[in-house]
C-alpha positions in Angstrom: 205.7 -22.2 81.6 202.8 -20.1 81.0 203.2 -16.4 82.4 200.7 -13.5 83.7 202.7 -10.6 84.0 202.1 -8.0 86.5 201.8 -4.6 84.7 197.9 -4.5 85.2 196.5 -3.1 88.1 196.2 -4.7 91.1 192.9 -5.2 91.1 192.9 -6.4 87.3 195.6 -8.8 88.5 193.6 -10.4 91.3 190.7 -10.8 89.0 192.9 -12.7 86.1 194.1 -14.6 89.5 191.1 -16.2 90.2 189.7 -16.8 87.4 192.5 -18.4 85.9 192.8 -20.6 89.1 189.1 -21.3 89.2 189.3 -22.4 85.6 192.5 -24.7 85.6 193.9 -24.9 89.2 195.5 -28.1 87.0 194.4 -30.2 83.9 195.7 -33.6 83.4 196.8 -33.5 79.9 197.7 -36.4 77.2 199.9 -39.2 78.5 203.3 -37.8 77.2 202.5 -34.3 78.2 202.9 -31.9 81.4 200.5 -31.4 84.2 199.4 -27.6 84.1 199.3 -25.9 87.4 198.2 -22.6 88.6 200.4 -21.1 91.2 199.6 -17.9 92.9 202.2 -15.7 94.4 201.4 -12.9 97.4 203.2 -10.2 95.3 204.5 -8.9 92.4 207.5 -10.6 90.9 211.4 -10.0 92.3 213.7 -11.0 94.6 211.2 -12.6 97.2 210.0 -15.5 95.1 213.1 -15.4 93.5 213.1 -19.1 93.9 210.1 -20.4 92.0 212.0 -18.6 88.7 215.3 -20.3 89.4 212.7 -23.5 89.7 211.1 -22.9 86.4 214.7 -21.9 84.6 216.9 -25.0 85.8 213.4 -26.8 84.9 212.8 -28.7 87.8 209.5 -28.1 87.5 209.3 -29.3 84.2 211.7 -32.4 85.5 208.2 -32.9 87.5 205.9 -33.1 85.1 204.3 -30.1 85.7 203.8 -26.9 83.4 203.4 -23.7 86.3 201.4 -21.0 85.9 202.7 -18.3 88.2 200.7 -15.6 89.0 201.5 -12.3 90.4 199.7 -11.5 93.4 199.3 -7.6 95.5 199.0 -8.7 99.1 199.4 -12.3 101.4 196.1 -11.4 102.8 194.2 -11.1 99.2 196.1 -14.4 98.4 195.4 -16.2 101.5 191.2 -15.2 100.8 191.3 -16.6 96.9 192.3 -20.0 98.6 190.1 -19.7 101.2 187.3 -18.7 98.9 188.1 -21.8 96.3 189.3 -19.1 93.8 192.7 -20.6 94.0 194.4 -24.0 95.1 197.9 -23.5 95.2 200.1 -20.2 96.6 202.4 -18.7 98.5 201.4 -15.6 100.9 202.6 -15.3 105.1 201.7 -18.4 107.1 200.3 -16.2 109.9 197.6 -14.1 107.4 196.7 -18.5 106.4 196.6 -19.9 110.1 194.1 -16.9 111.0 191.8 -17.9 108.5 192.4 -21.5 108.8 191.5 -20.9 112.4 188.1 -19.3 111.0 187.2 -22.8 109.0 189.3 -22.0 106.0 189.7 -25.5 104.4 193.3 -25.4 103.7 196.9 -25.9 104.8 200.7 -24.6 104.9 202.5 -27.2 103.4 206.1 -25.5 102.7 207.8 -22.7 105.0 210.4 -20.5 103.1 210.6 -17.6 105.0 211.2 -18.8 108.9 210.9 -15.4 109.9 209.1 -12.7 108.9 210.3 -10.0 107.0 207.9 -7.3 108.4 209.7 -3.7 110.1 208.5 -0.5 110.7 211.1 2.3 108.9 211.3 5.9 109.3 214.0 8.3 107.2 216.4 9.2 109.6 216.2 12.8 109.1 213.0 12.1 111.1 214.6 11.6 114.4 212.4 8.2 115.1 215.3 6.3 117.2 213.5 4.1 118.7 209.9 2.2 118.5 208.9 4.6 121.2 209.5 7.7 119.3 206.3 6.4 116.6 203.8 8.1 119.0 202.2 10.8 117.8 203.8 10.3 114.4 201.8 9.3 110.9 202.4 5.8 109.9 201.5 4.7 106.1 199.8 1.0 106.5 199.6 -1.2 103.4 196.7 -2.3 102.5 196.0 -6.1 102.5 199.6 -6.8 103.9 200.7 -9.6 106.5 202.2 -6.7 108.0 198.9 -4.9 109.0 197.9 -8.2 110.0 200.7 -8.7 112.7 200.5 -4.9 114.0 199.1 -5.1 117.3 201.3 -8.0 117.9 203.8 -5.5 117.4 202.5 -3.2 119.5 201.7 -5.6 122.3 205.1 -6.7 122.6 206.6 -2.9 122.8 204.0 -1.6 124.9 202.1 1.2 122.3 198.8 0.7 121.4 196.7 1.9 117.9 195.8 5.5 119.5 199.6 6.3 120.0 200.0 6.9 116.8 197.8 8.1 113.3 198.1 4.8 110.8 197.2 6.1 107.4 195.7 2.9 104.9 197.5 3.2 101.3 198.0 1.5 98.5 201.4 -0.8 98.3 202.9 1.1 95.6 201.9 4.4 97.6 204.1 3.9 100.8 207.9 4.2 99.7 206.2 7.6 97.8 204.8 8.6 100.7 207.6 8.3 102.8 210.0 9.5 100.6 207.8 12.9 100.2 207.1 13.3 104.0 203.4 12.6 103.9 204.1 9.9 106.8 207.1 10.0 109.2 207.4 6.2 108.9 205.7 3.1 107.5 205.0 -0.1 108.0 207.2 -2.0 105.5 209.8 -5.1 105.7 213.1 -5.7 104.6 212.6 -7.5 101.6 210.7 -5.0 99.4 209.9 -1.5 101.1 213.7 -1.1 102.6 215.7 -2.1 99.3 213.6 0.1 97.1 213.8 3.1 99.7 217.8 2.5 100.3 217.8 2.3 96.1 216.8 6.0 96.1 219.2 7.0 98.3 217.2 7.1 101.3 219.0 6.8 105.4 216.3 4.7 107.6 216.2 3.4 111.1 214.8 0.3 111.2 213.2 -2.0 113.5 212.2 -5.0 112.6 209.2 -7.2 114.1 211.4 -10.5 114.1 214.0 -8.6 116.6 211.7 -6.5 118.5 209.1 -9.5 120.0 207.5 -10.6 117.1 209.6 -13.8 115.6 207.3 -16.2 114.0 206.8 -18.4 111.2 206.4 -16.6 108.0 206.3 -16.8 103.9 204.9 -20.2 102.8 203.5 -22.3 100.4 199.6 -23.6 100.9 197.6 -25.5 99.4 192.9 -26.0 99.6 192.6 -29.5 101.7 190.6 -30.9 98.9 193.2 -30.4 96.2 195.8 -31.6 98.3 193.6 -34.7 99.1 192.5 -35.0 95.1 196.2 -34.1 93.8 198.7 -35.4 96.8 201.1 -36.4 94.7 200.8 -33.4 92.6 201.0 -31.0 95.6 204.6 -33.2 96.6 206.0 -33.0 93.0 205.5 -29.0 93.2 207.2 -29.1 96.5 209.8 -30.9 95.8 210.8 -29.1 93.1 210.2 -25.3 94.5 212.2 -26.1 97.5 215.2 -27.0 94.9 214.2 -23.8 93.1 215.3 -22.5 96.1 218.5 -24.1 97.4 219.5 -22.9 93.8 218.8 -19.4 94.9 220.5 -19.4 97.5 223.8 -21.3 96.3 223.4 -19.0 92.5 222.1 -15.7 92.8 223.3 -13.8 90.1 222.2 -16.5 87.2 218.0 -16.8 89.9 218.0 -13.0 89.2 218.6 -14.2 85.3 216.1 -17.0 85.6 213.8 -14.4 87.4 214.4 -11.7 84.5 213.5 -14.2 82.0 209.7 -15.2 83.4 209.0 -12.0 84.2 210.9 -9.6 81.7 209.3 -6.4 83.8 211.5 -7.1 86.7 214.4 -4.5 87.7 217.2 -6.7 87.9 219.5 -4.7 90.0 216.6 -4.3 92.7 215.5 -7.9 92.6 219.0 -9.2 93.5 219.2 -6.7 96.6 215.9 -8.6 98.2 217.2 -11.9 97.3 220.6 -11.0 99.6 218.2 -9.6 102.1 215.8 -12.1 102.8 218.6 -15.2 102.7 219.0 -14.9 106.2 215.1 -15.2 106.6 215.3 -19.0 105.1 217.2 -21.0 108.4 216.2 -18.5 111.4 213.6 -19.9 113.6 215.6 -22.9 114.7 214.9 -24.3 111.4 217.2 -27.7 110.7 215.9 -27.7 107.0 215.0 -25.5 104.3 211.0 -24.9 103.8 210.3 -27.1 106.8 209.6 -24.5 110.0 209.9 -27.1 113.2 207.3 -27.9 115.3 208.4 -25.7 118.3 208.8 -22.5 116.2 204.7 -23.3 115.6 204.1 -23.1 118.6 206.0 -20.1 119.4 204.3 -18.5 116.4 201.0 -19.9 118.1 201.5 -18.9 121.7 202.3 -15.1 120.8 199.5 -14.6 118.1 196.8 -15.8 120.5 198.0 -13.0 123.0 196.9 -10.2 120.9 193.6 -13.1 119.7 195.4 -13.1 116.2 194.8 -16.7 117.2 192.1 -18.4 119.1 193.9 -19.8 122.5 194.3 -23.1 122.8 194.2 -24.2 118.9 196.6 -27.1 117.9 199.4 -25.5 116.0 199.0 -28.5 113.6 195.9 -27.7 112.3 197.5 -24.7 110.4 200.2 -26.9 108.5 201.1 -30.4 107.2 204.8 -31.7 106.7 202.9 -34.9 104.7 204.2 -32.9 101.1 207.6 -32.1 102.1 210.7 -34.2 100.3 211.6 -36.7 103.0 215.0 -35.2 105.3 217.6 -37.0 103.4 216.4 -35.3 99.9 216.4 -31.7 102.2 218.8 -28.9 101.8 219.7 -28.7 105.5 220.4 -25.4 107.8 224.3 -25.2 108.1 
């Protein structure tokens, strides 16, 4: 497996994204080789996509056929735009960022669901005296840029009656916000459990949080998608990756400590101590939403996920959930790591 690392900038990461994607989103090679494949992540490498590493170390991808090129990513809404844009075929970024711009005419399709629920919170030190999601008005809230998270926000504010003006929402880079926090240039920011809380709690930080999935916001979340016409040039391609992520990740889940090793080994950058704190926090995330199996989110949690977006007109009204996802690629049940 072919690796980009992610100690470039952000911007010098998307760019390697798509070209490399544009150039060999896959290449059949000779008879008796492996089928390369380009796969692009949402964000940098750790515990969050902890399971495509456990997938490339037990070499179930490689079981497949196929030869992944993972690439690090800095944001599900940059992601879900190099799909959109035919800059990329295959990835991994929040279903809701996807459905919005499938909903816009974007030719492509969640075909995987990892994370039922989403991760998203907003958290404020504690020393700050925000007890409540009523106690953000008049306070400074750091945004990140190009996050499913900004995407969501007036969902979130919809559902616990505040609205944009309550409150000053500062734009910053990803990498800015636990900074920021940490240093008192906001009061709180607009974060998530897996990634934002870890590293802040690493540094010895006390935090009130309050997280979207608990507080009106529970919808489908982290998923793999795929561009309609490589799916409908490279089905059985598209199943094969699948297949074999979704074991990457029932691997995670039963063998942390040796994913984290698997995880170290692809991308040697990785902190190893923080990366298995997300992993242990975003387990729960994988059978919420009523899910029966894992990476398959059920039909009714769709359109839960569609009913509450088209509120806030994150959604047009009246769209068919299915337009924004296809269960065609999944393993049948019987070969499915199911919800206990």
């Amino acid at each position: 497996m072919t690796i980009l690392n992610g100690m470039a900038t952000p911007i010098r990461r998307m760019a390697a994204a798509a070209g490399a994607a544009a150039l060999a989103a896959f290449v059949a090679t000779p008879a008796s080789a492996q089928t390369k494949v380009t796969f692009q992540l949402n964000w940098t490498a750790g515990g969050p996509n902890a399971g495509f590493a456990a997938a490339v170390g037990e070499g179930y991808y490689k079981d497949a056929g196929l030869d992944v090129t993972v690439v690090q990513g800095n944001g599900s809404g940059n992601t879900a735009q190099l799909v959109a844009s035919g800059r990329a075929q295959l990835a991994y970024a929040d279903a809701v960022t996807v459905s919005q711009l499938i909903a816009k005419g974007a030719p492509m399709k969640v075909v995987a669901t990892v994370y039922q629920s989403n991760p998203n919170q907003v958290s404020a030190l504690k020393k700050t005296g925000v007890k409540s999601i009523k106690d953000l008005v008049g306070k400074k809230v750091g945004v990140p840029a190009g996050s499913s998270q900004t995407t969501m926000l007036p969902l979130f504010f919809k559902a616990n009656g505040l609205k944009e003006s309550d409150m000053t929402l500062l734009n910053m880079p990803p990498a800015a916000m636990v900074p920021a926090l940490l240093q008192g240039q906001v009061d709180a920011i607009l974060g998530s459990m897996d990634a934002y809380q870890i590293q802040l709690e690493a540094q010895g930080a006390e935090l009130d949080n309050f997280r979207f999935s608990e507080f009106g916001v529970p919808t489908v979340s982290t998923s793999i998608f795929v561009a309609d016409a490589f799916a409908k040039e490279q089905p059985d391609l598209v199943k094969k990756f699948v297949a074999a992520s979704l074991k990457g990740w029932g691997f995670a889940i039963d063998n942390p400590e040796k994913t984290v090793q698997h995880l170290k080994t692809v991308f040697p950058e990785v902190n190893v101590k923080l990366a298995a704190a997300e992993l242990a926090a975003i387990t729960p995330l994988f059978c919420s939403g009523g899910a029966k199996f894992l990476g398959k989110a059920e039909e009714a949690h769709w359109t839960r996920t569609q009913a509450l977006l088209s509120e806030v007109g994150l959604l047009p009204a009246g769209q068919d959930p299915k337009s924004y996802y296809s269960n065609d690629f999944l393993p049948p049940e019987s070969a499915m790591r199911p919800c206990k």
